[in-house]
C-alpha positions in Angstrom: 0.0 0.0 0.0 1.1 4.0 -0.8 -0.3 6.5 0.5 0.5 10.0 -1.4 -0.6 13.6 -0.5 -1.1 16.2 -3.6 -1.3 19.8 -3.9 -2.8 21.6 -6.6 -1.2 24.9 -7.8 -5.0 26.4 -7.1 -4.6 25.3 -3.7 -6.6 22.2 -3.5 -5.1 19.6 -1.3 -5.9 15.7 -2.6 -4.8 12.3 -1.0 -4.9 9.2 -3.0 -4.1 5.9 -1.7 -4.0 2.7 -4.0 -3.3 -1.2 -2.6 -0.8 -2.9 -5.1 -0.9 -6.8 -4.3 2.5 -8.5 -5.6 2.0 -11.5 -3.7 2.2 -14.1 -6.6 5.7 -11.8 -7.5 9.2 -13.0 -7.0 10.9 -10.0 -4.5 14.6 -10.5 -4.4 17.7 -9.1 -2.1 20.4 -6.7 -3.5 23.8 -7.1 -2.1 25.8 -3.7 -2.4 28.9 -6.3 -3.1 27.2 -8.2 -6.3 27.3 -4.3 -7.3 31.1 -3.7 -6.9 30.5 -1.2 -4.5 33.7 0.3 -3.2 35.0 -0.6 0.6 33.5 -4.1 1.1 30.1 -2.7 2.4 28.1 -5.7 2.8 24.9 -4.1 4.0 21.4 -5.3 2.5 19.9 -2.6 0.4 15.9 -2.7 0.9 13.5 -4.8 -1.0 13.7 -3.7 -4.3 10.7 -4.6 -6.3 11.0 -6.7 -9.4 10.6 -4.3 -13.2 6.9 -5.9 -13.2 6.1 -4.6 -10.6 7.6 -0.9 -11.0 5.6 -0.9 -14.2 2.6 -1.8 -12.8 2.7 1.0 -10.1 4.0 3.1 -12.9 0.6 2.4 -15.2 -1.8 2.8 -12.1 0.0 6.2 -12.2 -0.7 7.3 -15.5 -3.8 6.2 -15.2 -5.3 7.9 -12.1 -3.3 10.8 -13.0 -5.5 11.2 -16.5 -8.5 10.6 -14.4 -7.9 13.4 -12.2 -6.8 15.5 -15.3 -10.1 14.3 -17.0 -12.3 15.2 -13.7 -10.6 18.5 -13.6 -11.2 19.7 -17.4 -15.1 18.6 -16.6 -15.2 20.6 -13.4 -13.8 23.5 -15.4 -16.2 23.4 -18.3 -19.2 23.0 -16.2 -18.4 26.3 -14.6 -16.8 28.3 -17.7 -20.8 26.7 -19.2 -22.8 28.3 -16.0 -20.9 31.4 -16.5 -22.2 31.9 -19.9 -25.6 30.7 -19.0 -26.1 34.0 -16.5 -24.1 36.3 -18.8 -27.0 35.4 -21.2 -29.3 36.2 -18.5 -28.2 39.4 -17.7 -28.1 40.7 -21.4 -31.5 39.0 -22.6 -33.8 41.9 -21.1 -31.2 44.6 -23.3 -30.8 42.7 -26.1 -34.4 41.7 -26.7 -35.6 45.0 -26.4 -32.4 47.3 -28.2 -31.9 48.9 -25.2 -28.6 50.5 -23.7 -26.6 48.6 -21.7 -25.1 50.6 -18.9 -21.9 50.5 -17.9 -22.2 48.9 -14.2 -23.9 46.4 -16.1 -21.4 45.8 -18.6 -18.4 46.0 -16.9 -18.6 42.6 -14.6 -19.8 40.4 -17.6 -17.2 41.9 -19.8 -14.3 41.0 -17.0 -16.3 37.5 -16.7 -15.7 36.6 -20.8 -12.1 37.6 -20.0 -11.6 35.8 -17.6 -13.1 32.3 -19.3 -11.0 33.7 -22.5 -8.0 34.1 -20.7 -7.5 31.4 -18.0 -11.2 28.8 -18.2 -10.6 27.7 -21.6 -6.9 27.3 -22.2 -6.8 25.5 -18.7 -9.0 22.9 -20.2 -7.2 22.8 -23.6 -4.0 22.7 -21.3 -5.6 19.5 -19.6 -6.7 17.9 -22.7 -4.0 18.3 -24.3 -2.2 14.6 -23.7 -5.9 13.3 -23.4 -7.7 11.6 -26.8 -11.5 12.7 -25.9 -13.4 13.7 -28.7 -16.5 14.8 -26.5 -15.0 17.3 -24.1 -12.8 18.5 -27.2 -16.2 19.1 -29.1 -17.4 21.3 -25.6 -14.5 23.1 -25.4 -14.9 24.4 -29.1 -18.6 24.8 -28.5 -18.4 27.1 -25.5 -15.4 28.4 -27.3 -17.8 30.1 -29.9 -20.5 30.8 -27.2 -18.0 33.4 -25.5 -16.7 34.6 -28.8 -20.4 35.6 -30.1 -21.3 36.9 -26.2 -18.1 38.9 -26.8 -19.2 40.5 -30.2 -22.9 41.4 -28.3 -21.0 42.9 -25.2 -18.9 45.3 -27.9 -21.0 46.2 -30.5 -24.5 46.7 -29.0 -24.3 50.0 -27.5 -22.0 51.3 -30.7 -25.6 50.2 -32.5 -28.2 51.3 -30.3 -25.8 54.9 -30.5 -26.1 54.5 -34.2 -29.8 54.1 -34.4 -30.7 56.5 -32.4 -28.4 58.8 -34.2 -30.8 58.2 -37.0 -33.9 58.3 -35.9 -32.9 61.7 -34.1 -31.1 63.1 -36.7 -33.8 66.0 -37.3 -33.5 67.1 -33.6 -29.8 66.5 -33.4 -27.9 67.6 -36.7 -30.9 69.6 -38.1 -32.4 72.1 -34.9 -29.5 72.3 -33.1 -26.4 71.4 -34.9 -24.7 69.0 -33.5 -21.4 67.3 -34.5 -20.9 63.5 -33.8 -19.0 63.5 -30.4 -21.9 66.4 -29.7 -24.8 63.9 -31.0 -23.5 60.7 -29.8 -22.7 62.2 -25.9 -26.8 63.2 -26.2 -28.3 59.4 -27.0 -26.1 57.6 -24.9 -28.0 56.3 -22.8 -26.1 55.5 -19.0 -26.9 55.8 -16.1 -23.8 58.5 -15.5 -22.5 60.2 -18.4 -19.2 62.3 -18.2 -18.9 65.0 -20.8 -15.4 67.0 -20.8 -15.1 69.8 -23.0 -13.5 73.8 -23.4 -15.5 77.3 -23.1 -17.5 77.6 -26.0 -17.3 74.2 -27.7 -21.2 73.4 -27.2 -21.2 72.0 -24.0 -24.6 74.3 -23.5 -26.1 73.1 -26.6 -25.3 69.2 -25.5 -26.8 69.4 -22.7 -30.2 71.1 -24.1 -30.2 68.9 -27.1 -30.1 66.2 -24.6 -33.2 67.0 -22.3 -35.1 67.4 -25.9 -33.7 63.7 -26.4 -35.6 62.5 -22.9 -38.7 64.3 -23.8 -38.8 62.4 -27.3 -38.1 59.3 -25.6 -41.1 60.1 -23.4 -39.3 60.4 -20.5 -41.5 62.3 -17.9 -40.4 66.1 -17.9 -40.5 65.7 -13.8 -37.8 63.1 -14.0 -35.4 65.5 -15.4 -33.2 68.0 -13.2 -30.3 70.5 -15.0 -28.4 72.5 -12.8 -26.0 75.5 -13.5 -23.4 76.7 -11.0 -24.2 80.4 -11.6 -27.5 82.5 -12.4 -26.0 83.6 -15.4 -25.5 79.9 -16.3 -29.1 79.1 -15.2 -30.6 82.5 -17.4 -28.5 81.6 -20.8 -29.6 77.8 -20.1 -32.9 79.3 -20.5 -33.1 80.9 -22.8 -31.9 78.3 -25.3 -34.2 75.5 -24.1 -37.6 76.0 -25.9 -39.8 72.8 -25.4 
């Protein structure tokens, strides 16, 4: 019987014990002096097991090594799969209705994709890859292209819903008050905090007018919307340029 104690570079700690029978084997004694050894030592070395027998141990090895290996990769996958499965969740009620997707709800599921991208999946490929199974091969390429088109949703959707409202707005935006892209595209983004830096007298004004207009097309409710000016000579030009 053996009896060895593992630790996993994760931090997992695994014992594995396995009986080895030999009885039926021939064990033989090893004179140091049948080896030539220098100074006459006569001692005994141990029982030293026959090469049958070191092969056998070595195969049960292997063997419950790629077992472990195997278990691992599944472990892996079933998590990388769950991960996907609420990242889908979260994106459904955006996606199915072309709405923005704000950033403190993008951000985690964009650092979760990463994270399968960048350590999940090549940790499995990394396990399978002295292992000949055609099934958990065929998972890995299938989530694979799951987090690849998740991915291509979590960059492009808000660059689209920008671009269509760009164009359904475009008489409000370009045509009443005139304003350039950056101008237009900081007005239909749609987040919950939107950070706009800008120099005196590039149409920071305007932006911010243009954008309350935006609201009220998008029938937001005229009480939900608060602007606030520093100064009353701020507040009194702000007013003047805002014409529902």
């Amino acid at each position: 019987m053996y009896y060895r104690d593992l630790r996993y570079g994760d931090g997992r700690r695994e014992s594995g014990i396995a009986l080895i029978f030999v009885c039926c084997l021939p064990i033989r004694r090893i004179d140091i002096e049948t080896l030539g050894c220098p100074g006459g030592i006569t001692n005994n070395l141990p029982w030293a097991l026959p090469p049958s027998v070191a092969m056998a141990i070595a195969i049960c090895a292997v063997l419950w090594y790629r077992k472990r290996q195997s278990e691992r990769a599944r472990e892996i996958l079933h998590k990388i799969h769950s991960t996907l499965l609420s990242i889908e969740d979260a994106l459904k009620p955006f996606v199915s209705k072309g709405d923005y997707i704000p950033e403190r709800v993008l951000r985690p599921l964009v650092a979760d994709l990463a994270l399968i991208l960048e350590s999940g999946l090549p940790a499995v490929v990394e396990l399978l890859r002295h292992m000949h199974c055609d099934a958990m091969q065929m998972q890995v390429n299938s989530l694979g292209r799951h987090t690849s088109e998740l991915r291509m949703v979590l960059e492009t959707h808000n660059d689209r819903y920008v671009q269509r409202m760009l164009t359904e707005h475009n008489k409000l935006l370009a045509g009443e008050f005139g304003l350039d892209k950056m101008q237009s595209e900081a007005t239909v983004r749609n987040d919950y905090r939107n950070l706009v830096i800008a120099g005196a007298g590039s149409g920071k004004t305007r932006t911010i007018v243009a954008r309350i207009r935006f609201l009220l097309e998008r029938n937001v409710p005229p009480a939900a919307i608060l602007a606030v000016t520093f100064t009353k000579k701020a507040a009194e030009e702000f007013r003047k340029r805002y014409t529902p």
